[in-house]
C-alpha positions in Angstrom: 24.3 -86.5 24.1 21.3 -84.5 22.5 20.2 -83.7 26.1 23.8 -82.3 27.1 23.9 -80.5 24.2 20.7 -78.6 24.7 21.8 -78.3 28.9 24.8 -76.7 27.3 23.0 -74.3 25.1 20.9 -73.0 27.8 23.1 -72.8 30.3 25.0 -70.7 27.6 22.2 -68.5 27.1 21.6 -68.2 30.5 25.5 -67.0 31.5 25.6 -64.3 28.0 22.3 -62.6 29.6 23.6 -62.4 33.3 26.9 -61.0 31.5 25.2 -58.5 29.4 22.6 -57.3 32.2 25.9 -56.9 34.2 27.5 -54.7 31.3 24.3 -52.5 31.1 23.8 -52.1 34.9 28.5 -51.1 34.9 26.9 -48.8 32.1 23.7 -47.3 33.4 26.3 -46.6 36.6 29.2 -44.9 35.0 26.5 -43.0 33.3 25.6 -41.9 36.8 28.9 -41.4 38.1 30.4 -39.5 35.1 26.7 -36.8 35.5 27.1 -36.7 39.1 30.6 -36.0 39.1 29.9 -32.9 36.2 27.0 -31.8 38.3 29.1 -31.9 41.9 31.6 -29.6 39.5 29.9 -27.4 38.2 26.9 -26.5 40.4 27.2 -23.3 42.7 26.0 -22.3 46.1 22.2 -20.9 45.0 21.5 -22.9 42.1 18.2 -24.3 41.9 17.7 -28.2 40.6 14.7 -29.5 39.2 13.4 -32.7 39.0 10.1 -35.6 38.9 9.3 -38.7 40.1 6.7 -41.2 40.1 3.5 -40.6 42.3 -0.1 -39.8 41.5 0.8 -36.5 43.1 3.9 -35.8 41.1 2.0 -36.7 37.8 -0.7 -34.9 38.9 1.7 -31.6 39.1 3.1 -32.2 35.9 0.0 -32.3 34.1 -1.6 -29.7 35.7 1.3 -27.2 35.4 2.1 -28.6 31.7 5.9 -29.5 33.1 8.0 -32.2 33.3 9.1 -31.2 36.4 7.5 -32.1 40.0 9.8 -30.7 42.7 12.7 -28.5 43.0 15.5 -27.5 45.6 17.9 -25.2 46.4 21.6 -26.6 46.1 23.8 -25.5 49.1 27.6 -26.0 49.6 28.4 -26.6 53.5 32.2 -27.8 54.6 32.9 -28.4 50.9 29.8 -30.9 50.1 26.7 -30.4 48.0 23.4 -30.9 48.9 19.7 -29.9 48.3 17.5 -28.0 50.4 13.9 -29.6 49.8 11.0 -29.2 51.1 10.1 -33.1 51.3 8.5 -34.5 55.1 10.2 -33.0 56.9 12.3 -30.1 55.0 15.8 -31.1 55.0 18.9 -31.1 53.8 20.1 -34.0 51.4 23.1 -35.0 49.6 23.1 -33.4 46.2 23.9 -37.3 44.6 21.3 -39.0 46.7 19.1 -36.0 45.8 19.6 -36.9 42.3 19.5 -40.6 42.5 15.7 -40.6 43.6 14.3 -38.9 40.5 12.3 -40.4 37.7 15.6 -41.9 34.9 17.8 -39.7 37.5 17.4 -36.9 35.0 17.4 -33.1 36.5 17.9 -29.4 35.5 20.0 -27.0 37.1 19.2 -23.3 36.6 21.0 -20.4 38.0 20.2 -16.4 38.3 21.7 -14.4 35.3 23.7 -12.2 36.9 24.1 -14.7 40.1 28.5 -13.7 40.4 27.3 -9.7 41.1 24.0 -10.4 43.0 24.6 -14.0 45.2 27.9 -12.8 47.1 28.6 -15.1 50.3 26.9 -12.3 52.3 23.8 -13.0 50.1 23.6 -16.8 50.4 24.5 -16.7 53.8 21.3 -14.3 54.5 19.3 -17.0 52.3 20.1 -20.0 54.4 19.7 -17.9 57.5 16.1 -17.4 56.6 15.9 -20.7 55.1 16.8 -22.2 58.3 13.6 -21.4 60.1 11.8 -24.2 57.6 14.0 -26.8 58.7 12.6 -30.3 59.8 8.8 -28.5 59.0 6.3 -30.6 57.9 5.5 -30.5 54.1 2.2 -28.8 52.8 0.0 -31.2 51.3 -2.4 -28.0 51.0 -0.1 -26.0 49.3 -1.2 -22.7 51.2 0.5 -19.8 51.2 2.4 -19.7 54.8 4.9 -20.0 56.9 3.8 -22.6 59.2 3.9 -25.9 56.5 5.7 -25.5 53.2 6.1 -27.2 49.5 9.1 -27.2 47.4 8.5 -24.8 45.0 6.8 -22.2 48.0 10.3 -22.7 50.1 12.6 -21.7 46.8 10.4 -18.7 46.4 10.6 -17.5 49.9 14.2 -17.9 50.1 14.8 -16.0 47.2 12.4 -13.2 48.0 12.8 -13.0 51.5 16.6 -13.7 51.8 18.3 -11.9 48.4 15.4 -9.8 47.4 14.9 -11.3 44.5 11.5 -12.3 42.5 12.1 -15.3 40.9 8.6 -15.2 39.3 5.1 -13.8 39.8 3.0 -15.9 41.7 -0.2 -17.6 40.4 -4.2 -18.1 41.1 -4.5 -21.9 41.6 -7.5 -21.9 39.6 -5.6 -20.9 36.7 -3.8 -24.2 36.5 -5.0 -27.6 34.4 -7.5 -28.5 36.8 -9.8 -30.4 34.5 -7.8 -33.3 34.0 -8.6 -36.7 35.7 -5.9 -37.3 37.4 -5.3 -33.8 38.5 -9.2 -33.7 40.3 -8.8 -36.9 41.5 -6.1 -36.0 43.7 -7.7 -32.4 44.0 -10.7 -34.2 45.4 -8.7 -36.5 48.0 -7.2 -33.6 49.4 -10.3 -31.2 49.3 -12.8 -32.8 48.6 -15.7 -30.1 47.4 -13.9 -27.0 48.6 -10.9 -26.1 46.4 -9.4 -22.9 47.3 -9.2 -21.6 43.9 -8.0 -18.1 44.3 -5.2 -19.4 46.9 -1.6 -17.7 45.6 0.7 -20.9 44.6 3.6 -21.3 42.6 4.7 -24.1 40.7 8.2 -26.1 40.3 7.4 -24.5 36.4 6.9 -21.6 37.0 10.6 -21.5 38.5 11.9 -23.1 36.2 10.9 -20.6 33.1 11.7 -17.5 35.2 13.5 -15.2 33.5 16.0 -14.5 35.7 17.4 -17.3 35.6 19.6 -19.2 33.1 20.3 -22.9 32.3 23.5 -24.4 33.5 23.1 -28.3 33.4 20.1 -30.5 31.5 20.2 -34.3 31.3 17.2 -34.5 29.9 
């Protein structure tokens, strides 16, 4: 009897936790759904997302550019959907919720130029991802060099800004003047280039971006 009891109570135990990790995971869900469906409302063709995840690259970005953002986009609205333009490998286009989905907590930012009704008119954006276009399905710069011919996230936002609307988002910056003494950030530093840095190379960061001051905030889950 002693034995069933205790079977009982553990078997108890056992169902209450597979119950409650069910409630969390409904939770952690609806969560999702109720910021994905906000974000799918409000964001606009233009708007620029931010975001991290978890790689020794990614950390190495945040630290060295004192952000908590790693990558960024360029949210475009084709036949009614919403996705991302990213420079990932290759550049592509991807669902704005799936785009969401595969950052660190599934946290993001959305910013959005200031005066972006006047200046972003469908003639605009349509010049934007017509220059954009030429960056499709290009491999990703693990260099982060300043051309045309391989391209990081943050270096195809800037471009597509400044070569398709005329607009600056933000000045560009000297590699060297970035956190470069931290660990992490000159391990990877060292993987990539081993003794020779190009320190003077013109970059710009996902941060950068993000603290332009052109731009304004629209959504932040963090």
């Amino acid at each position: 009897m002693k034995k069933q009891t205790i079977l009982f109570s553990v078997l108890g135990l056992t169902i209450l936790v597979c119950i409650l990790g069910l409630a969390n995971a409904r939770k952690t869900e609806d969560t999702f759904t109720i910021l994905t469906e906000k974000v799918l409302e409000t964001t606009k063709d233009g708007d620029i997302i931010f975001q991290s995840s978890q790689s020794p690259q990614c950390e190495a970005i945040r630290i060295a550019t004192n952000s908590k953002f790693s990558h960024c986009g360029i949210i475009y609205i084709i036949n009614g959907k919403q996705y991302v333009y990213e420079a990932v490998q290759p550049v592509k286009l991807t669902l704005l919720k799936d785009w969401i989905s595969g950052g660190e907590g599934q946290k993001y930012v959305v910013k959005r130029l200031k005066n972006a009704s006047q200046v972003l008119t469908s003639a605009t954006i349509k010049k934007m991802k017509a220059y954009g276009q030429q960056f499709n399905k290009k491999d990703y710069d693990l260099y982060f060099e300043w051309s045309d011919s391989k391209i990081y996230c943050s270096e195809l936002v800037w471009k597509i800004y400044k070569n398709g609307a005329g607009i600056e988002l933000c000045p560009l910056e000297k590699l060297k003047h970035f956190n470069l003494k931290d660990p992490k950030v000159r391990a990877v530093l060292k993987e990539r280039y081993g003794n020779n840095i190009p320190l003077n190379e013109d970059v710009v960061a996902p941060s950068q971006i993000a603290g332009s001051a052109v731009l304004e905030t629209v959504i932040d889950t963090y």
